[in-house]
C-alpha positions in Angstrom: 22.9 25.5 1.9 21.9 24.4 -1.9 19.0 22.1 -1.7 19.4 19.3 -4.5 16.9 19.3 -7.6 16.1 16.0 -6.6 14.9 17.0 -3.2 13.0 20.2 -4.2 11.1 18.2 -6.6 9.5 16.1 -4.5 5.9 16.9 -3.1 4.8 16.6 0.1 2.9 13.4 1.1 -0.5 15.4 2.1 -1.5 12.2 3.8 1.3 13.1 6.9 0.8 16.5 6.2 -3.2 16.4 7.3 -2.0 14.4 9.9 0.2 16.9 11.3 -2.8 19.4 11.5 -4.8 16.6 13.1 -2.4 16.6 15.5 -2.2 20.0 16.1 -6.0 19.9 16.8 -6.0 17.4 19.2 -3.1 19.1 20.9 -5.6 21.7 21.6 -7.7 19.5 23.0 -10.1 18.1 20.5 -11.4 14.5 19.8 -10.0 14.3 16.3 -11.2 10.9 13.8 -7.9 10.3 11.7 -8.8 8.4 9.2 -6.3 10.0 6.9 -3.7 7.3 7.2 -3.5 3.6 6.2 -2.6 2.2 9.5 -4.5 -0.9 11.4 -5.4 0.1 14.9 -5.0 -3.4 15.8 -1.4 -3.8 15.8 0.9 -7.0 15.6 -0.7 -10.3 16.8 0.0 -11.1 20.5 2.4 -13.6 19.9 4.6 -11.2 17.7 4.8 -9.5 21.0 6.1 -12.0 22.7 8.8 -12.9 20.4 10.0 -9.4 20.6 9.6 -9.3 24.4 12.0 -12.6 24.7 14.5 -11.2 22.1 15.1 -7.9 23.7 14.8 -10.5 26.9 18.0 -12.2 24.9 20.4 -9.6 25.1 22.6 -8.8 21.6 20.6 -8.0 18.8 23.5 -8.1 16.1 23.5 -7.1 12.1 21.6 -9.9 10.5 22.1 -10.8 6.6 21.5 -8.3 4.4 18.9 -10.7 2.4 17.4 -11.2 6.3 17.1 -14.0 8.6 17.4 -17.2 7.0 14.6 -18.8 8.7 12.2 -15.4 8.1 12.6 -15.8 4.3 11.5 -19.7 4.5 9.1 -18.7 6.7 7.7 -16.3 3.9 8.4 -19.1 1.4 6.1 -21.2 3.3 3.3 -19.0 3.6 3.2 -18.0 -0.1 3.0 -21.8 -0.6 0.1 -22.5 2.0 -2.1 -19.2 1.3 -1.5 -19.1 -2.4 -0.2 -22.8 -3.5 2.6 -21.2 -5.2 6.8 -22.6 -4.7 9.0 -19.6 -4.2 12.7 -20.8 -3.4 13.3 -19.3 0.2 16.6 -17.3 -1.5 14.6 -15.3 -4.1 12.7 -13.6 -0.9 14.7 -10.0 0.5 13.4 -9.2 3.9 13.8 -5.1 3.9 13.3 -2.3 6.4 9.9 -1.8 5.1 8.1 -2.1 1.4 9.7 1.0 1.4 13.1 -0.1 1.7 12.0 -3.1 -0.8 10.8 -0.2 -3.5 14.4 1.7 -3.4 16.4 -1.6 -3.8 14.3 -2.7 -6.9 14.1 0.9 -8.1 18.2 1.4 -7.8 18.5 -2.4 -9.2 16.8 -1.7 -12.7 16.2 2.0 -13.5 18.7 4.2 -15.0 18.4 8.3 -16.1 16.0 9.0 -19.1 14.2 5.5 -18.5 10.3 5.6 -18.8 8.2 3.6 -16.0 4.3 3.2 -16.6 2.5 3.9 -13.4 -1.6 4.0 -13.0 -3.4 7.1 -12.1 -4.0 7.9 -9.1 -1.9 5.4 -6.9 0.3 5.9 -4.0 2.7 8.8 -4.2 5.6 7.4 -2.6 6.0 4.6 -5.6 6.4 6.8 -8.0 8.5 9.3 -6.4 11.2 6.3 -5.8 11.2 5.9 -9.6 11.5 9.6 -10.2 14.6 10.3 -7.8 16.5 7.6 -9.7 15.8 9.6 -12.6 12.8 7.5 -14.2 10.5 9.2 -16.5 6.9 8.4 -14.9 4.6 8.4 -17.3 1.0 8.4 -15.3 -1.8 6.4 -17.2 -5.3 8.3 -16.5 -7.9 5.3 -15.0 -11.9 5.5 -13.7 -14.5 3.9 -12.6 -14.5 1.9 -15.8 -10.9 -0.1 -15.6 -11.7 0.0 -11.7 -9.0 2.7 -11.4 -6.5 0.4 -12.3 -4.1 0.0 -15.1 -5.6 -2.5 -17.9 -3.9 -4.4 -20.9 -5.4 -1.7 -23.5 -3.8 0.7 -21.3 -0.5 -0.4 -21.3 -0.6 -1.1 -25.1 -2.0 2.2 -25.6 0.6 3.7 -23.6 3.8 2.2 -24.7 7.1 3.7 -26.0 10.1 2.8 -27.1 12.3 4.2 -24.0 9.5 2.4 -21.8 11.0 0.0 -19.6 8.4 -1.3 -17.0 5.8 -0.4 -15.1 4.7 -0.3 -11.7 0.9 -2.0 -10.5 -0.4 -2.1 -6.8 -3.1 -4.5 -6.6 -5.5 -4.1 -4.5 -4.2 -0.2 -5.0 -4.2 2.7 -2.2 -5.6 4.8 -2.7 -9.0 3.3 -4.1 -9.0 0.1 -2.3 -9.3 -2.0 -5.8 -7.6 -5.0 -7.1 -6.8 -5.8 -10.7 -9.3 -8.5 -12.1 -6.8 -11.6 -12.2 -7.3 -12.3 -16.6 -6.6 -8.6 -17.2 -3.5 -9.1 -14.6 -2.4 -11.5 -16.6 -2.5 -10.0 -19.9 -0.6 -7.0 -18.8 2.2 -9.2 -17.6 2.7 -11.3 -20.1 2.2 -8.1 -23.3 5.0 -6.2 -20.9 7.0 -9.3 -20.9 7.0 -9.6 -24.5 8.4 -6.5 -24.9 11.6 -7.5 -22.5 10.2 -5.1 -19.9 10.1 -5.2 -16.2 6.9 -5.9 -13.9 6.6 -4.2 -10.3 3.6 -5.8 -8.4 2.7 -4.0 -5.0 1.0 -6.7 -2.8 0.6 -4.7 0.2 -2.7 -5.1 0.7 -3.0 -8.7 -1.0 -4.1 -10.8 1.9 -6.3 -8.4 3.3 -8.6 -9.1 0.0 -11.9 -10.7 -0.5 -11.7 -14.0 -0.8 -13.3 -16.4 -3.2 -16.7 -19.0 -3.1 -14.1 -21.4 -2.1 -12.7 -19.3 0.4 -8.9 -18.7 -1.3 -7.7 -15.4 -0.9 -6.8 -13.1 -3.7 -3.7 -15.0 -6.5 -0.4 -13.5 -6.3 1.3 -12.4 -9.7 3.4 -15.0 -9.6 0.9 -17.6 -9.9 0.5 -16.6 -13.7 4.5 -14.4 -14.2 7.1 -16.0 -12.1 9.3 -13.3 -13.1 7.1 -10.6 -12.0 8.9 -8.9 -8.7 6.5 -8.6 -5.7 6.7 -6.0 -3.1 5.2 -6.8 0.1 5.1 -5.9 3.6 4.4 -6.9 7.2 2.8 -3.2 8.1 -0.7 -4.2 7.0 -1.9 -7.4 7.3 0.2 -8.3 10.2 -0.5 -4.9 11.9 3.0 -4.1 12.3 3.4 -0.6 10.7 5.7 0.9 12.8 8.3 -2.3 13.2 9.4 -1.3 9.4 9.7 -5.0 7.9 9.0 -5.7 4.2 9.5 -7.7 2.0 10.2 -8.5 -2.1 10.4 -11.0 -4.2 12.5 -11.3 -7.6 14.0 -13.3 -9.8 17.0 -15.8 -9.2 19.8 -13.3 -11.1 18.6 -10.0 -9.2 19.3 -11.6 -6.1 23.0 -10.6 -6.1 22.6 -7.2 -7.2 19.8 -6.9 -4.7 22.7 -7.8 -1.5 25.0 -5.3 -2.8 22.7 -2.2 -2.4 21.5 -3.8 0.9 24.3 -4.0 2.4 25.7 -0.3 1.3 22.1 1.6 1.8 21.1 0.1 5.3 22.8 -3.0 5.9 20.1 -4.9 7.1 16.0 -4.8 8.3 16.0 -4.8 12.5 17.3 -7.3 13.8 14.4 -6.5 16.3 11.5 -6.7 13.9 13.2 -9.7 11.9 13.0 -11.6 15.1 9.4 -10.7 16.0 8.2 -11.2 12.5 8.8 -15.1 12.6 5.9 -15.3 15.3 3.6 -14.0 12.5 3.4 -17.6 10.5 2.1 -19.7 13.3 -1.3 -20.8 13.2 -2.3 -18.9 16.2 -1.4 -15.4 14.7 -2.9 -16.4 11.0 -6.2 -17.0 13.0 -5.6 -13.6 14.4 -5.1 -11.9 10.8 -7.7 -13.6 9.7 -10.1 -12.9 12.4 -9.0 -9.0 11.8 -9.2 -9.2 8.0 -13.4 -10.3 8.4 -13.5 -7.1 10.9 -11.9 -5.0 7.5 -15.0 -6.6 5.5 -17.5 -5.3 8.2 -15.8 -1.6 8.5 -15.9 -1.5 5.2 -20.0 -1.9 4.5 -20.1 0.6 7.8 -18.4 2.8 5.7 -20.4 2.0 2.1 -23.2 2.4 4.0 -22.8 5.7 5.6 -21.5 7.5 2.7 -24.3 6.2 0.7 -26.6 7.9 2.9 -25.4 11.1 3.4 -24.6 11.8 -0.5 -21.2 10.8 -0.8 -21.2 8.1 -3.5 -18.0 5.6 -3.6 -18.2 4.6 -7.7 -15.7 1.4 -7.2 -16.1 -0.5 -3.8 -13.2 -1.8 -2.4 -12.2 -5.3 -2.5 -9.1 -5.3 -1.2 -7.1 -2.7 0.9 -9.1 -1.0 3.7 -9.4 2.7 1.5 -12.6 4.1 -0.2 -12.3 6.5 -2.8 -15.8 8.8 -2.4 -16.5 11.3 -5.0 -17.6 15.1 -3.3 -18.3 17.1 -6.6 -21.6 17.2 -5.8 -20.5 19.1 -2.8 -19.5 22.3 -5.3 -15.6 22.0 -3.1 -13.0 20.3 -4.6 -11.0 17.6 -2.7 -8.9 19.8 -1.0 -11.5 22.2 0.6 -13.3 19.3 1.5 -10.5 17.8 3.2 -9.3 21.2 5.0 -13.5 22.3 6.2 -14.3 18.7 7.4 -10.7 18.9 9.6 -11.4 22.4 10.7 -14.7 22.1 10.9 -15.5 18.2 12.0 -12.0 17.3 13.2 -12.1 14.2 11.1 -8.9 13.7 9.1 -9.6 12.7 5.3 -6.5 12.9 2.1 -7.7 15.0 -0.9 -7.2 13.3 -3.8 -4.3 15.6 -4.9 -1.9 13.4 -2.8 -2.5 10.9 -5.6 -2.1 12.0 -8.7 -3.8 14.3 -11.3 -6.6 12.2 -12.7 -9.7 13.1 -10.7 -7.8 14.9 -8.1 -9.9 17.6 -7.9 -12.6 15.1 -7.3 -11.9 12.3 -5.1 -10.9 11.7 -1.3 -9.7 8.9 0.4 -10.9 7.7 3.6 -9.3 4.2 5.5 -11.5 2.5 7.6 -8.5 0.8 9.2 -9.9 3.0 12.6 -12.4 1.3 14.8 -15.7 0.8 14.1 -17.2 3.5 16.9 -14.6 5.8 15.4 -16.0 5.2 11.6 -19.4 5.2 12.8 -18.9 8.7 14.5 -17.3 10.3 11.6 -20.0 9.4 9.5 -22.2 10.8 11.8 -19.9 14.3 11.7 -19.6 14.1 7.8 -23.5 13.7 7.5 -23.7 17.1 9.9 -21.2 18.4 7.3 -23.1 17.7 4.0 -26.6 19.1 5.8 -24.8 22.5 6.9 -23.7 22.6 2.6 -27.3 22.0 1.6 -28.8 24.9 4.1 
């Protein structure tokens, strides 16, 4: 059987792929610490539960709308409005079967063969790999510490060509946890949309951010580029990961094109999920999320912490998606040994930096703290028996 081009280029997402030996670990019988994948071990709120209970409870779970449940995307309207004080007309919103499924609508909706996408280095594979298999030209833009790993304006000016036709920011980014600052956010937008290009904004992670003195969480793109397309996603702020329900937002003409591929690549998110997902605006679950997102803030200094003290410096903290990218050169391995001896060794699951792109790859690993907080304090505890067996 011939294997298409397409198909054979594409790597393997070493995040699943260190989970599959952590599996095979604890399969053998050992306590492994996965912290290797960006997944809340919280799950949905309660009440999400219950709405799914009393839909299954309800019999028929037909094909929805391929744009979702009419009542889901005012429901997302509304909470964009209350958590960000921005008016986004309840039609513009496409309920998907995951960001995922959001990505490969956008991606099929605006890129053709030979076109060139910016994309920040590193960021999350599976983003640029959408762009790729519709036959984008990625061009990845080196970042550090400096720009936060992030792309900024000077970048993108720096950067551009004349078969460039968009570019693609996650903000706060896996898989360093950091956000773009909201003025250089807003230069990039408005230089690419000078140049008649398109603007990609994964908000993931958006909610899960620091918020301000006032107490506002993080500003959505399209508080300063109402034209800006937003990806987002039910899997990490509402816990539900494995109920595959995203969501994006785009402008008022894509909307059509936007049903089209829906209905012809997977005809509509679950009708399941869709249903369960409408529990997620009340006031009870936001309390919930919220409650959750303060228990991110104090994983996260765990973390800091720890790795601070055993040698492992982290040169950007994270401010927004529950990641820290910690630097092991000093270790004299590169990522990927790391990675593979702390597994084999440790049994705690980390992602070499390779997963992410080539800037710094070598150099960098990513931990989530989205585990529990015994479970971050014990792998610290097994990463600082790790770094004194290296200095013996």
């Amino acid at each position: 059987m011939k294997i298409s081009q397409r198909a054979q280029s594409i790597d393997p997402f070493f995040a699943m792929e260190f989970g599959k030996r952590a599996a095979a670990l604890e399969a053998q019988g050992h306590h492994v610490i996965k912290l290797s994948l960006g997944e809340p071990d919280f799950g949905p709120p309660p009440a999400v539960l219950e709405a799914a209970r009393t839909a299954v409870d309800g019999g028929s779970l037909p094909y929805t709308a391929a744009l979702g449940i009419p009542a889901l995307r005012a429901a997302i309207a509304g909470f964009y409005l209350r958590e960000h004080g921005v008016t986004i007309a309840p039609n513009r919103i496409i309920v998907t079967a995951g960001a995922s499924a959001a990505l490969l609508l956008v991606t099929a909706a605006l890129v053709d063969p030979g076109d060139e996408v910016i994309v920040g280095d590193p960021s999350y594979p599976c983003n640029r790999q959408f762009m790729s298999s519709f036959g984008a030209q990625v061009k990845l833009v080196s970042t550090d510490a400096h720009s936060r790993f992030q792309l900024d304006a000077a970048s993108v000016r720096a950067n551009w060509r004349a078969h460039t036709k968009g570019l693609m920011i996650a903000t706060p980014s896996n898989p360093t946890g950091t956000s773009v600052p909201p003025a250089e956010l807003r230069a990039i937008c408005a230089w690419t949309r000078e140049q008649g290009a398109w603007r990609i904004v994964d908000e993931i992670y958006l909610n899960l951010g620091d918020r301000d003195g006032a107490g506002r969480p993080p500003q959505t793109v399209l508080a300063v580029d109402d034209g800006a397309i937003v990806i987002n996603s039910f899997s990490k702020y509402f816990g539900m990961t494995g109920w595959r329900l995203g969501w994006a937002v785009v402008p008022e003409e894509l909307v059509p094109t936007m049903e089209r591929l829906a209905q012809n690549y997977y005809i509509c998110a679950s009708t399941l999920s869709q249903q369960a997902a409408l529990a997620c605006f009340t006031p009870a679950s936001l309390a919930v999320c919220e409650a959750r997102r303060v228990e991110f803030a104090g994983r996260r200094e765990l973390v800091l912490d720890g790795l601070a003290r055993i040698g492992l410096p982290v040169p950007v903290p994270p401010d927004g998606a529950f990641y820290v990218y910690f630097d092991v050169s000093a270790t004299g391995l590169n990522s990927w040994q790391f990675c593979e001896r702390v597994l084999e060794e440790m049994h705690v699951a980390l992602t070499p930096g390779k997963d992410f792109g080539h800037c710094g790859a070598d150099r960098y690993v990513r931990l989530s703290y989205a585990a529990s907080a015994g479970d971050l304090n014990e792998a610290i505890g097994r990463l600082g028996v790790f770094m004194d067996r290296l200095d013996r």
